[in-house]
C-alpha positions as CSV (number, residue, x, y, z in Angstrom):
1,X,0.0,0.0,0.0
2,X,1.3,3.4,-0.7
3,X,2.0,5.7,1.8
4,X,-0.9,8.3,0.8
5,X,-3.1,5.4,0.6
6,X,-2.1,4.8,3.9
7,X,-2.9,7.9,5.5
8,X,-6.2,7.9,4.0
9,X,-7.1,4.7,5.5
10,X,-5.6,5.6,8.5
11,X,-7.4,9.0,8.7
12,X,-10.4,7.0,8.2
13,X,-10.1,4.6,10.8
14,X,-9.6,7.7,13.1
15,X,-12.8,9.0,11.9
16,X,-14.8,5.6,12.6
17,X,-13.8,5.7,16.0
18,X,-14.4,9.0,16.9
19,X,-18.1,8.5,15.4
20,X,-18.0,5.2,17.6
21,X,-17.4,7.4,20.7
22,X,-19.9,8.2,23.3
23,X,-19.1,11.5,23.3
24,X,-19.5,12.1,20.0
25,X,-23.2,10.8,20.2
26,X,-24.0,13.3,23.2
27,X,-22.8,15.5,21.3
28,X,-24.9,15.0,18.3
29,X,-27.8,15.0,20.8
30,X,-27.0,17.8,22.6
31,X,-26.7,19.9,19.2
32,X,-30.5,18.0,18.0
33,X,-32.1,19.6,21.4
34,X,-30.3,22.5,21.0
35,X,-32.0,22.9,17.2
36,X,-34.9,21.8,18.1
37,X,-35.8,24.3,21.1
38,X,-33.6,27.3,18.8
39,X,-36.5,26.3,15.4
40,X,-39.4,26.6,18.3
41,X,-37.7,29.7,20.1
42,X,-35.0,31.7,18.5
43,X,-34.2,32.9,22.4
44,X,-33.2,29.7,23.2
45,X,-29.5,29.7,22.1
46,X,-29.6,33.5,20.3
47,X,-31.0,35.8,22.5
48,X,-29.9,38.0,24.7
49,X,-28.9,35.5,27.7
50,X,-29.5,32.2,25.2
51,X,-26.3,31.4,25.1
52,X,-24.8,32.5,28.0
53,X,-27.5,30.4,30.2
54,X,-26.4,27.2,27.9
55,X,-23.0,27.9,29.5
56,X,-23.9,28.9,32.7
57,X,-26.8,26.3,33.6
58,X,-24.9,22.9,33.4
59,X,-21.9,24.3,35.4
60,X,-22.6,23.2,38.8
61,X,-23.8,19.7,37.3
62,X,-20.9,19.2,35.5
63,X,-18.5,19.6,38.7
64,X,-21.0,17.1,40.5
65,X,-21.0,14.8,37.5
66,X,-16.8,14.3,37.0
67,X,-16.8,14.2,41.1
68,X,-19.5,11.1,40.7
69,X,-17.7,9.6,37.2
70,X,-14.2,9.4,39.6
71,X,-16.1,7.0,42.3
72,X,-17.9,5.0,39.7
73,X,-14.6,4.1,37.6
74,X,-13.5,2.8,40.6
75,X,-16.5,0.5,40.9
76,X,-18.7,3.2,43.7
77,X,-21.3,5.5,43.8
78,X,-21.4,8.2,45.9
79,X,-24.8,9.2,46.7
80,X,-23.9,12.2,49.4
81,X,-22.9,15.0,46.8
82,X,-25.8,16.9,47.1
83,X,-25.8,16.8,51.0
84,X,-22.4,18.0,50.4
85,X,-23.0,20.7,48.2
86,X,-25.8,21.9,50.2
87,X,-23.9,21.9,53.9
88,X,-21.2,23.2,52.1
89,X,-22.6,26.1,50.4
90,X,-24.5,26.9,53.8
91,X,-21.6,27.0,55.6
92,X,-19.8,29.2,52.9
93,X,-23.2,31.9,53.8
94,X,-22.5,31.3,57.6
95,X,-18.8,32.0,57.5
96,X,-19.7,35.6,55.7
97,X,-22.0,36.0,58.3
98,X,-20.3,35.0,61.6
99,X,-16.7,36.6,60.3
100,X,-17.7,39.5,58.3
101,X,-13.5,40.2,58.0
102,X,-12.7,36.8,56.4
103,X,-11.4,37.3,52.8
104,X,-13.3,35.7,50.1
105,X,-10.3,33.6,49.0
106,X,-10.3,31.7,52.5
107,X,-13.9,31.4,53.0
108,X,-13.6,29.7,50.0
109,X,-10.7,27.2,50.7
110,X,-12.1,26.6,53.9
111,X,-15.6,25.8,52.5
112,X,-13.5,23.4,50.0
113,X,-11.8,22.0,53.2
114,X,-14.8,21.2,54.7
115,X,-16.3,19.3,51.6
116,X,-12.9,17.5,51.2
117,X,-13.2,16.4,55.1
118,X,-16.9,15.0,54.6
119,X,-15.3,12.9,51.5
120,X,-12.5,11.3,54.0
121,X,-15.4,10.2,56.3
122,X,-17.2,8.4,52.9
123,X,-13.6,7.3,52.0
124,X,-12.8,5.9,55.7
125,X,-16.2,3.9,56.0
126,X,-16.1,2.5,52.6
127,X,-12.7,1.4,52.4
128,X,-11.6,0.7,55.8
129,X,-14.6,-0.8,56.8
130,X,-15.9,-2.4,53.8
131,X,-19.1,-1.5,53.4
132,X,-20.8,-1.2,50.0
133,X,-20.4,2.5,48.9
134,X,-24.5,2.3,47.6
135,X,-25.1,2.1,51.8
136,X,-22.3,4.3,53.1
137,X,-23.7,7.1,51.2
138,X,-27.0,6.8,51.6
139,X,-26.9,7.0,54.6
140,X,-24.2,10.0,54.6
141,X,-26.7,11.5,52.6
142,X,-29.2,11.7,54.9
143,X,-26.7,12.6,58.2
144,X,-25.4,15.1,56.5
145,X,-28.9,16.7,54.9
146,X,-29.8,16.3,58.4
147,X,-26.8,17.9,59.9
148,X,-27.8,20.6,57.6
149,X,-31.5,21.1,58.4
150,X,-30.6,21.2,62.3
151,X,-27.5,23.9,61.9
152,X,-30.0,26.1,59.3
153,X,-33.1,25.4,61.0
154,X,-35.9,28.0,59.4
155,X,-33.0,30.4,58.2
156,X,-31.3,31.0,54.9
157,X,-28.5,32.6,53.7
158,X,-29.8,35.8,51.6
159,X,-28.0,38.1,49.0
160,X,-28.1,40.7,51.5
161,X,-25.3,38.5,53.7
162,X,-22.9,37.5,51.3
163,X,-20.2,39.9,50.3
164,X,-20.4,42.3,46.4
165,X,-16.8,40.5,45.3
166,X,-18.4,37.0,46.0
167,X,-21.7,37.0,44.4
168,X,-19.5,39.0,41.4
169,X,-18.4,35.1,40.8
170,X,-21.6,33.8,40.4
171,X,-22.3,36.5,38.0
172,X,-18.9,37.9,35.8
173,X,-18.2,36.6,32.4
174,X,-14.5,36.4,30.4
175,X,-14.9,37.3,27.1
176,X,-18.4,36.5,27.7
177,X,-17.5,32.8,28.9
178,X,-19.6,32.8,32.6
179,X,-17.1,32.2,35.4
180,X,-18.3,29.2,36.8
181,X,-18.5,27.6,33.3
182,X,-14.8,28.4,33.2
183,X,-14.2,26.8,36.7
184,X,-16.1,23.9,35.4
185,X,-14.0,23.3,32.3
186,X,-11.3,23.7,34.6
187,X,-12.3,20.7,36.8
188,X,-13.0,18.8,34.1
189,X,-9.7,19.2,32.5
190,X,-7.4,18.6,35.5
191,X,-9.2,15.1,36.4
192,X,-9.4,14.2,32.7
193,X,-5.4,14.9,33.0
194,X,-5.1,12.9,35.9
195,X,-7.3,9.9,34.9
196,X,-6.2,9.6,31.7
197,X,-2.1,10.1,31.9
198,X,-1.1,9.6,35.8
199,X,-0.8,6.5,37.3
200,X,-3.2,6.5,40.4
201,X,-6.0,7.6,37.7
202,X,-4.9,4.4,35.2
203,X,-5.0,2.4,38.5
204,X,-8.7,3.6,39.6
205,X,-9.9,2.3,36.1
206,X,-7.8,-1.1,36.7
207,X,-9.4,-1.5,40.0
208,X,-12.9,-0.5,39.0
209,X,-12.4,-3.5,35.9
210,X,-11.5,-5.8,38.5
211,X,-10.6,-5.2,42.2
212,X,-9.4,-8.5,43.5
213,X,-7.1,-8.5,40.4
214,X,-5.7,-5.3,41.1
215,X,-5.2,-6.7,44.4
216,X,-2.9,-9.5,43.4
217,X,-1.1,-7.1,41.4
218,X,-0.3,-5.1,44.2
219,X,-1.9,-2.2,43.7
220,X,-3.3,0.0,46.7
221,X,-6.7,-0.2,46.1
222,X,-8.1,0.9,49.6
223,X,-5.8,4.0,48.9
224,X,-7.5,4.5,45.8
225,X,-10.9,4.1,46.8
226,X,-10.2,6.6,49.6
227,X,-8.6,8.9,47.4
228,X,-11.6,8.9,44.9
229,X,-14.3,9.7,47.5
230,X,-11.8,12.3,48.9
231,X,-11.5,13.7,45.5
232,X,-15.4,13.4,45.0
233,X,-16.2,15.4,48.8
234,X,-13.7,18.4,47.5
235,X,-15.7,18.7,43.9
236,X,-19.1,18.7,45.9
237,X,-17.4,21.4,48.3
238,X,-16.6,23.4,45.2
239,X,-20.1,22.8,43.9
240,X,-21.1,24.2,47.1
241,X,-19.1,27.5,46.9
242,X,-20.2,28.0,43.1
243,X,-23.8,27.2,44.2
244,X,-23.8,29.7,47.1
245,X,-21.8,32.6,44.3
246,X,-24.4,31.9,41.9
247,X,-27.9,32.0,43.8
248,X,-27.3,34.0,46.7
249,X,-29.6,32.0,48.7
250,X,-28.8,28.9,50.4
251,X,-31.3,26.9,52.3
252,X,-30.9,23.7,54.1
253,X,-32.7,22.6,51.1
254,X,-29.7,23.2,48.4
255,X,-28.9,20.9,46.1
256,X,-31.3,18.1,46.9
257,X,-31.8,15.4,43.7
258,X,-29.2,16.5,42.3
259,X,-27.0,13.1,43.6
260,X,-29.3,11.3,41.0
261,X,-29.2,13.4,38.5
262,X,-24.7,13.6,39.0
263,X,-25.2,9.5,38.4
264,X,-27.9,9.7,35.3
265,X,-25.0,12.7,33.4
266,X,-22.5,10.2,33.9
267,X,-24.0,6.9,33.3
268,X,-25.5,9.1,29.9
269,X,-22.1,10.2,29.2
270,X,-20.7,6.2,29.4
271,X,-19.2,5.7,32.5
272,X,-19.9,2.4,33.2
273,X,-22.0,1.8,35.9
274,X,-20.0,-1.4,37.0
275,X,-16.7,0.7,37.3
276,X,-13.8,0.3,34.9
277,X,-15.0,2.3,32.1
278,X,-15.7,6.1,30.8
279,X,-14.3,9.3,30.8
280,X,-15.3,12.0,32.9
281,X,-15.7,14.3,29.6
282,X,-18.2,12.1,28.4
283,X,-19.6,12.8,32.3
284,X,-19.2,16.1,31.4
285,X,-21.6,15.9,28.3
286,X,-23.8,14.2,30.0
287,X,-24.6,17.2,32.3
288,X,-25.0,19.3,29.4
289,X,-27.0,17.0,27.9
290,X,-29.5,17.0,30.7
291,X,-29.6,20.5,31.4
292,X,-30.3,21.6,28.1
293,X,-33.2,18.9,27.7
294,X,-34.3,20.2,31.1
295,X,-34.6,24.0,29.6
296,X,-35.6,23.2,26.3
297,X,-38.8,20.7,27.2
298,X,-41.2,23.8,28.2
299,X,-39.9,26.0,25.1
300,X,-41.6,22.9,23.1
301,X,-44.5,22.7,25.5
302,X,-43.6,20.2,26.8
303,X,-44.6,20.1,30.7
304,X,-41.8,20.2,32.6
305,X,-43.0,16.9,34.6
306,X,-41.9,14.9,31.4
307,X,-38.3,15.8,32.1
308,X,-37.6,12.8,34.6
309,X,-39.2,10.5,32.4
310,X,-36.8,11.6,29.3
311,X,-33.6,11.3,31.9
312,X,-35.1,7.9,32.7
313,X,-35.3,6.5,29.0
314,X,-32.1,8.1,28.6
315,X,-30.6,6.2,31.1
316,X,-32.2,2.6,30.9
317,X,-31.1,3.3,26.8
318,X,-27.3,3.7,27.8
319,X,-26.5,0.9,29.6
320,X,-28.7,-1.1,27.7
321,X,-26.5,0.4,25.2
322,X,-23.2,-0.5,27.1
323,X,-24.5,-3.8,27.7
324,X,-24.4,-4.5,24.1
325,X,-21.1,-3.0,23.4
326,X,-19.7,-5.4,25.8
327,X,-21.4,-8.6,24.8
328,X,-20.1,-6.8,20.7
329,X,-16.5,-6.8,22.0
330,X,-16.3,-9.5,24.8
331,X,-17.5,-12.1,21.2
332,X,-15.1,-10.2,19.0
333,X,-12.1,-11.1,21.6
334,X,-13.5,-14.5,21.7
335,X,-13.1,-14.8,17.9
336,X,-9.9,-12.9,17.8
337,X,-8.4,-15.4,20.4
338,X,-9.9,-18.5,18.4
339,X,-8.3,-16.8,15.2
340,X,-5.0,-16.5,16.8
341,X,-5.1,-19.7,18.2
342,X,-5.9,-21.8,15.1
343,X,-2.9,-19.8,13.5
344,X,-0.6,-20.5,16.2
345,X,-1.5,-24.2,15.9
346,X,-1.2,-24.3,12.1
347,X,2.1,-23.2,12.5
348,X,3.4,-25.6,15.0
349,X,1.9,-28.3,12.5
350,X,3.5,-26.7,9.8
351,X,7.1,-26.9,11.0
352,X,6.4,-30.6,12.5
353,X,6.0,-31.5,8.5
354,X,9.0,-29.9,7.5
């Protein structure tokens, strides 16, 4: 084969897996939405705050959706991230309020800290003690929701408490690129980074494929499952701060259903639900996905009710849609190994002729 023909084929072969790629399908169906709601509504992605509300509305999702993609590759759900998110951004309001001196910058590392120390407790009962992650943070969900509801009682944090240069954050654009979408794509490109070209990210995706192999091989998996829901409290904490920057108000009610919909953006987005698989981009997508389905249904009339129901078929559809991927490839090895086999065995029949 020549060596243009060879490119060609080879650009081609790039091209058929990128199309292959679940990204590049929630992508397509992302933009579908997106045309859809824009042919109803011309608002919807060209007026005045169109487009900035399609960057700014997934942002918080997004951070709650690579924090939950990080546990699952590792073969664990964490179901606490919007008790996190919500004790975190009340405690951001409360800090403002109780130390009117404290500089933004701490408030907001401290309100980071705090999220990252209610990960270490997820971390320390799931993999010190052993417990399935599915009870662990269920049940740290509702403690911490709880601890939430008793510190706020009736109050709420209002606009009025928190300070001009941190509501600014919820608010300022760079070249017209909303903040907290920028801290977002920020997130989502460090752990991307890590997962995809550091070692304890290769490692979560070994141990999520099979632990008790990863085991044997000497990996440190309880290290890595604590380090993932460590990881995973910090990005609720952050969701927390950006939650409390964007609305202003924070009741003890912040954030609540949002732990499902973190799982349905990344299960969408093809992280495997049985760990081992998926990129927290796709995760990523997933959230957009979801968000913009969620704003476009009632600029279709659509009631807003039939939103679950969409994230529901969407859900069901990709794993059943992962499920046969896997059977696709788990044959194709199969045939691959018999190939090989039979060739191997030819040969060594070959050279006992000769």
């Amino acid at each position: 084969m020549s060596a243009p023909a060879a490119l060609a084929t080879d650009r081609m072969d790039r091209v058929r897996q990128l199309l292959k790629r679940r990204e590049t399908s929630v992508v397509l169906a992302i933009l579908v939405v997106v045309a859809i709601a824009t042919s109803v509504n011309s608002s919807f992605a060209f007026g005045g705050d169109g487009f900035r509300n399609l960057l700014l509305t997934p942002s918080l999702l997004i951070v709650l959706a690579v924090a939950q993609a990080i546990v699952i590759v590792s073969k664990n759900i964490d179901l606490s991230v919007s008790a996190v998110l919500g004790i975190t951004a009340y405690a951001t309001g409360r800090m403002f309020t109780d130390w009117p001196g404290l500089p933004v910058v701490v408030v907001v590392l401290l309100a980071v800290g705090f999220g990252a120390l209610l990960g270490v407790v997820n971390g320390a009962l799931v993999s010190v003690a052993r417990v399935p992650s599915l009870v662990i943070t269920l049940g740290t969900l509702y403690i911490f929701r709880g601890v939430d509801i008793a510190w706020a009682g009736g109050t709420r944090i209002n606009a009025a408490d928190l300070p001009v240069a941190f509501k600014r954050i919820g608010i300022a654009s760079v070249v017209g690129i909303p903040v907290l979408t920028i801290v977002a794509v920020v997130v989502l490109a460090v752990v991307a980074f890590v997962l995809g070209s550091m070692r304890a990210g290769r490692e979560l995706y070994a141990i999520g494929s099979d632990d008790d192999a990863a085991d044997l091989y000497g990996l440190r998996v309880r290290r890595r499952v604590f380090a993932s829901f460590v990881a995973s409290g910090t990005l609720a904490g952050l969701a927390g701060v950006l939650f409390a920057a964007r609305y202003a108000t924070v009741s003890s009610t912040a954030g609540t259903g949002l732990e499902l919909q973190a799982v349905a953006a990344a299960v969408i987005g093809g992280v495997a639900i049985a760990g081992g698989s998926g990129t927290v981009l796709g995760a990523a997508l997933g959230a957009v996905l979801l968000t913009t389905i969620d704003r476009a249904l009632p600029t279709v009339g659509i009631p807003d009710f039939w939103q679950q129901a969409v994230v529901g078929v969407l859900i069901i559809g990709a794993i059943v849609l992962d499920r046969v991927l896997a059977q696709r490839n788990a044959r194709r090895l199969i045939t691959q190994t018999e190939h090989q086999h039979g060739s191997t065995v030819a040969a060594a029949l070959g050279e006992a002729d000769q």
